[in-house]
N, C-alpha and C positions, 0 to 999 in steps of 0.2 A: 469509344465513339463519342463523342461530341455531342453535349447536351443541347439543351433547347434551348436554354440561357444563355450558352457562350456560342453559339448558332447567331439568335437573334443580337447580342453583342456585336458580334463580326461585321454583322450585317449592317450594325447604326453605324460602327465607325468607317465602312466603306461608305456607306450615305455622307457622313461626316465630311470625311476627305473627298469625295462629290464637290458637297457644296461648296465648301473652302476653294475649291479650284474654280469653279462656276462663278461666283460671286463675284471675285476680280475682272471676267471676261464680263461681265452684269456692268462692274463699275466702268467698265472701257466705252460699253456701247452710250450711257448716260451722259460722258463726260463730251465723247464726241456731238451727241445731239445737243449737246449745250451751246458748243462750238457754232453748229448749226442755226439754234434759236439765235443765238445774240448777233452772228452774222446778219441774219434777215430782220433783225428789229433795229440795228444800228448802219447800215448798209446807208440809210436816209442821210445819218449825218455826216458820212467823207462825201457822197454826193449834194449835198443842202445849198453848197456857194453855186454850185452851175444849176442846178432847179430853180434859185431865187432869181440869178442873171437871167438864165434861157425865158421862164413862164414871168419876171418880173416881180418877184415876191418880196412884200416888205418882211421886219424880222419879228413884226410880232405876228403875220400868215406865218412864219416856219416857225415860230413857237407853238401855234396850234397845230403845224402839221406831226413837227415834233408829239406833242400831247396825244394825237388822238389815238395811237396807238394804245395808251392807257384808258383809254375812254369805257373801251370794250373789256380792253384786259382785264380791270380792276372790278368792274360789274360781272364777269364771269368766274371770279374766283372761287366765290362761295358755290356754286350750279358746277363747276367745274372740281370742284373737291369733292363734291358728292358724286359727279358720276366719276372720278375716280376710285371710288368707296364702294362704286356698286358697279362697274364693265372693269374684265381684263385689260390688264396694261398692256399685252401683246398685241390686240385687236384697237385700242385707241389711241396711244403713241403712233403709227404709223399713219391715223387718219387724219391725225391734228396737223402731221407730217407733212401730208399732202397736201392739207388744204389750205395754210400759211404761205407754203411754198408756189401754190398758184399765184394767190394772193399777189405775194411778191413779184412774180412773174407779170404780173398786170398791170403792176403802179408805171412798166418798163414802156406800156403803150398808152398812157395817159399824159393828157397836157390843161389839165385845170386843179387848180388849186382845191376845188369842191372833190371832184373825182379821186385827187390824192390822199384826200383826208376819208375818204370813205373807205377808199383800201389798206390806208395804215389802222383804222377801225377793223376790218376783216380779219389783219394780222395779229392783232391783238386778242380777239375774239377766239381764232383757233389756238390761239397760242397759251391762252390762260391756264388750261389743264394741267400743262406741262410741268411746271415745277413742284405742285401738289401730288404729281405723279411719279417726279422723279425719288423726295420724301416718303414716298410708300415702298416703296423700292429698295432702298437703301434698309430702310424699318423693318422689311421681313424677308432682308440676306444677310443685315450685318448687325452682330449682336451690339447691345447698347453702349459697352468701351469700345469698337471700334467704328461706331457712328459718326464723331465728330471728323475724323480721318478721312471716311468714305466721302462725309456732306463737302469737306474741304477739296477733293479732288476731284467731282462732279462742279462745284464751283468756282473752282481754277479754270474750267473750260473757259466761262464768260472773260476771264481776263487773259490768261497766255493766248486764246486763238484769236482775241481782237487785239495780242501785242504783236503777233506777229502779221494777223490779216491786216489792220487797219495800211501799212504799208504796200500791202499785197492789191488790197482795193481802193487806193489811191490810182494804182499801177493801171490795174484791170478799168478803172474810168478815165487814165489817160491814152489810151489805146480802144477801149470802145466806147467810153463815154457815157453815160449816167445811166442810159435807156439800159444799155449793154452789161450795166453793170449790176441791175436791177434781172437780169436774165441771168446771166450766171447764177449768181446768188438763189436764185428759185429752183434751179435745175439741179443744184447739187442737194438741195432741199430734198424732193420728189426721187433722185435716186436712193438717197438716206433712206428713205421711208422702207423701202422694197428691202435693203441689208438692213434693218431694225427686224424686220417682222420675219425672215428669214434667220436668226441670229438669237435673237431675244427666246425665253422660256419662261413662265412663272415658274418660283417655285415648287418645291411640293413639302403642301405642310408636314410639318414633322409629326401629327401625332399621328400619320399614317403607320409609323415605327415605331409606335408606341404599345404597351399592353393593353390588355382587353380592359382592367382594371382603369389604365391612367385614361383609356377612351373617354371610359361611362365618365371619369369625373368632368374631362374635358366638354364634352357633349353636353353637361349642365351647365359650366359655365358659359360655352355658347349661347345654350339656350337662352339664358339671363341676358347676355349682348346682345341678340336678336332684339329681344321686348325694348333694350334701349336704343337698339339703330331705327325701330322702328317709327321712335317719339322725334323726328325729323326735328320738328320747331321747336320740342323742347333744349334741341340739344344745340338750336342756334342761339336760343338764349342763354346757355349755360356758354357758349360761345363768346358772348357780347357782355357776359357780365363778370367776372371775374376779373379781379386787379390783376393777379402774375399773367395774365393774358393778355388782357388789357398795354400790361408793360412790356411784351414781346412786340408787341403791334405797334404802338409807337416808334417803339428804337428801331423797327421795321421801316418804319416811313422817313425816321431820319436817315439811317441809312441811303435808303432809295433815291433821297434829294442828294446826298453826294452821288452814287451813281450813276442818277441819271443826267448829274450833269455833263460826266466825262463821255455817256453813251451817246448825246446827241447835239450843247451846244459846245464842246471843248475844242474839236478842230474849226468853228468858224471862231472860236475868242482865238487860237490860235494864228488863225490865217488873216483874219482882218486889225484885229486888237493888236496883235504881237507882231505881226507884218509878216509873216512866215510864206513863202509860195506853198503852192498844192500840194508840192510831191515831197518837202522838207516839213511840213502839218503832219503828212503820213508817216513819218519818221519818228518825228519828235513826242507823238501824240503815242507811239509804241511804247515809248517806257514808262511813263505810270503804268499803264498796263500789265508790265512786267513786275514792277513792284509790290504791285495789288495783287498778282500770281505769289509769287513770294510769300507776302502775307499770308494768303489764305492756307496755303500748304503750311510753312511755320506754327497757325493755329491751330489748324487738327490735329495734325501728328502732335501738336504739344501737349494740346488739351486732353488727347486720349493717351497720352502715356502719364498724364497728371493723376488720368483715372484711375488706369491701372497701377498705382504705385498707392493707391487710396487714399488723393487730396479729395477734399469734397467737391461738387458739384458746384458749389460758391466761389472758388477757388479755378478749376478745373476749367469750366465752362464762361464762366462769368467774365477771368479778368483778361483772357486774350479781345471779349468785347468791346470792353470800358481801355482797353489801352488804346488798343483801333479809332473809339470816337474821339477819344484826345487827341492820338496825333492827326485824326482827320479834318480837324479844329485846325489846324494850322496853314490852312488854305489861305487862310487872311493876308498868312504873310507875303502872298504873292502878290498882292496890290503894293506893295512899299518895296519894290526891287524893279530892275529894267533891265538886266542881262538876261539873255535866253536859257543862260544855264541854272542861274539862279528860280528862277519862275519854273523849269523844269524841274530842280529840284524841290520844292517849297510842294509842287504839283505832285510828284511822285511820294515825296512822305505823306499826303493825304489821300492818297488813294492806296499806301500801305498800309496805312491803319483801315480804311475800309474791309482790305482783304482781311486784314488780321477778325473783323466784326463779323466778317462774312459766314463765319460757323453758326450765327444765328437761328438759323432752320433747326439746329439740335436740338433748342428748346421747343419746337412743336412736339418732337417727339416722345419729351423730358415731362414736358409738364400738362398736356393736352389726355383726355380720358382713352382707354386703349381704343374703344371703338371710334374715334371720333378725331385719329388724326388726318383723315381728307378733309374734312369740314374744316380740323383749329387751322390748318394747311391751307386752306382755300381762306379764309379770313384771314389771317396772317398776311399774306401778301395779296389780298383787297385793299388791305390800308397799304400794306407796302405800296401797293400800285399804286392810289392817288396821288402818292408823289411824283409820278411819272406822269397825272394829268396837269397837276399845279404849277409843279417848278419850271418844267418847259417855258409855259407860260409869263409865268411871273420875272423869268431871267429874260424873257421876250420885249417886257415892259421896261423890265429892269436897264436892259442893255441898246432898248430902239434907238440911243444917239451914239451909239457906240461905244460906251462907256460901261466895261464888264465889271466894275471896281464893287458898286451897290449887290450885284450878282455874287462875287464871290463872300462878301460878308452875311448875305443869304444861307448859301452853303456851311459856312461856319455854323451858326447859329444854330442850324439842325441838328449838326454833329454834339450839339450840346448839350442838347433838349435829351436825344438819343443816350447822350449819354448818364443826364439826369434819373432816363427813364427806365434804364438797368440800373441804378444805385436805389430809385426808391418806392420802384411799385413793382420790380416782378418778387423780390424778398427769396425766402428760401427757394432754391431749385427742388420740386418734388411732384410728381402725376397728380396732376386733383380727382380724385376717389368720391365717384356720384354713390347716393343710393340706388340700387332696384329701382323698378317700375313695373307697374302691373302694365295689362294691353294698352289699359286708355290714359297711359302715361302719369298714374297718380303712385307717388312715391308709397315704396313697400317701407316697412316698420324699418328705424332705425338699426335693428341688429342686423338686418339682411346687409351688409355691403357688400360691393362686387369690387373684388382684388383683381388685381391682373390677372390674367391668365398664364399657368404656369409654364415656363419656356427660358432652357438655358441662353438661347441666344438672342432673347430680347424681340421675337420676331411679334409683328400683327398678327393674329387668325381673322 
């Protein structure tokens, strides 16, 4: 007969090969809503040339209409990583879902410049939770070597589906035209939601399958992360003070000002700057896209077989970064060329390097305290996002006589900073390791430290 050992054995490794299989159909649904989010957040900018004709809009109104989507966003990230820390992802993924996707659906019956900017505010606002939440996710299915892999192809979503849509909804706004195209976009939204929440399951933590013995020690460590989830404010401070943090957050924002250049003014520097028609912008405008897809997949799978081969985390995680902001530094050169191929490609190497930067999210996980990755998550891209309120803006200023040239030496600039900002404030890759806290958040004696919590696959509890 079969013991109780090799019983309960059987049992983890069929839980085992469970999750293994689970996990990947985990990463499909994440990757698709990605697809989703960046659809409804960038939809504005292949429609932006006939909104400014039809309502009249000068380019520094669509600089702000551009921005104010981050207006909200950026302010809801910290409030939006907590309540992803504290509600199920099953039940608030589908809500955020829904309520973006109206959103969208609204801007479709608006004709004032005020009205548009409040609903790209709306979008923003439901939409903040999301990437905080897709990071939680990944964190407690996929163990810590194969994180950088998993974050890379939930990330590839933002770039392969606007390489392939941005053509798609060039199309879909020449045939029904901006309102119309504002309507699609929303409706595939609010279907999504319904096959998320029918589809999706949390996991189930592992130390359900564990002994009675590894319970009781688990259950103390908990206990000890309860008393620190509880010090809210404290742990926003611990949040806003730390330099490797600090240097994530940064090269976050640099980042983001390459990004969100491509997400919102690239097809009008395209079509007006470059002289490109509507429906050859939605073509052209597909391959960086694809490049920046490219990249980002190249990083993860690289970075986590770097792991697994046991280069370090300096190594490993770091230099797919710092190569990304180099070549995304090369944007410049597109001001000193005039062939279309040329400018496309000078465009497409800096939004490879982006993709290649794009695994950045791993160090929330790398370096953030165990209980307290919704928080470093929701701060993390707070500053990410202000770049999506400024740079709109400033490339608004920048480019209102039509002259994108000052704008693209913007975008460089960032990519510098960013990349400054991984060489010399995030320093060694490693968890920062708080002390204890009693209830009323006053640090327990020095010897007390709280280690992770022990767990082969790297998951949150």
């Amino acid at each position: 007969m079969a013991t109780t050992q090799q019983i309960n054995s059987s049992s983890a490794s069929v839980k085992s090969k469970s999750k293994s299989k689970s996990k990947f159909g985990v990463l499909a649904l994440i990757f698709l809503s990605v697809v989703i989010n960046y659809m409804d957040r960038t939809n504005i900018s292949v429609a932006a040339q006939a909104i400014s004709d039809d309502l009249e809009l000068s380019k520094v109104q669509m600089g702000i209409i551009f921005s104010a989507f981050a207006w909200t966003y950026s302010i809801m990230q910290i409030p939006g990583g907590m309540l992803v820390d504290s509600i199920r992802i099953r039940l608030l993924y589908p809500f955020i879902l829904v309520a973006w996707s109206a959103a969208t659906i609204v801007q479709g019956l608006l004709s004032s410049f005020a009205a548009i900017v409040g609903c790209r505010m709306a979008i923003g606002f439901f939409e903040a939770p999301s990437y905080p939440a897709n990071n939680k996710i990944v964190t407690q299915w996929f163990a810590e070597q194969e994180r950088a892999g998993a974050i890379a192809v939930y990330t590839s979503g933002q770039f392969i589906g606007l390489a392939f849509l941005m053509p798609v909804l060039a199309i879909i706004q020449q045939w029904f035209g901006w309102r119309g195209l504002f309507f699609i976009s929303g409706g595939i939204g609010i279907i999504w939601a319904g096959v998320w929440y029918l589809l999706y399951r949390d996991p189930v933590p592992e130390n359900e399958a564990s002994s009675t013995d590894s319970e009781a020690s688990t259950n103390d460590n908990n206990k000890e992360y309860q008393v620190q989830a509880a010090a809210n404010w404290n742990n926003l401070k611990i949040a806003f003070s730390s330099r490797k943090l600090w240097g994530i957050y940064i090269g976050q924002f640099c980042l983001g000002g390459t990004l969100i250049f491509f997400l919102t003014w690239f097809p009008t520097y395209l079509a007006e700057y470059r002289g490109l028609s509507e429906l050859n912008t939605g073509f052209v405008a597909s391959i960086p896209f694809l490049a920046a897809f490219c990249g980002v997949l190249l990083s993860g799978f690289v970075s986590d077989w770097l792991v697994r081969k046991g280069v370090s985390n300096e190594v490993a995680r770091k230099a797919p970064i710092i190569i990304g902001l180099l070549l995304s530094s090369s944007v410049i050169f597109a001001n000193y060329v005039e062939s279309t191929q040329w400018v496309t490609f000078f465009l497409s190497v800096t939004f490879f390097g982006n993709g290649l930067a794009s695994i950045n999210w791993v160090f929330v996980s790398l370096i953030a305290p165990k209980h307290m990755v919704g928080l470093v998550g929701g701060c993390f891209n707070f500053i990410g996002g202000l770049s999506a309120v400024t740079v709109p803006i400033a490339i608004g200023y920048l480019a209102k006589d039509g002259d994108f040239k000052p704008a693209l030496m913007l975008v460089a600039c960032l990519a510098v900073i960013g990349l400054c900002s991984y060489l010399f404030l995030v320093g060694k890759v490693e968890q920062i390791q708080l002390p204890a806290l009693d209830d009323d958040g006053t640090p327990i004696p020095d010897t007390q430290v709280i280690q992770p919590l022990p767990s082969s696959s790297g998951d949150t509890k």
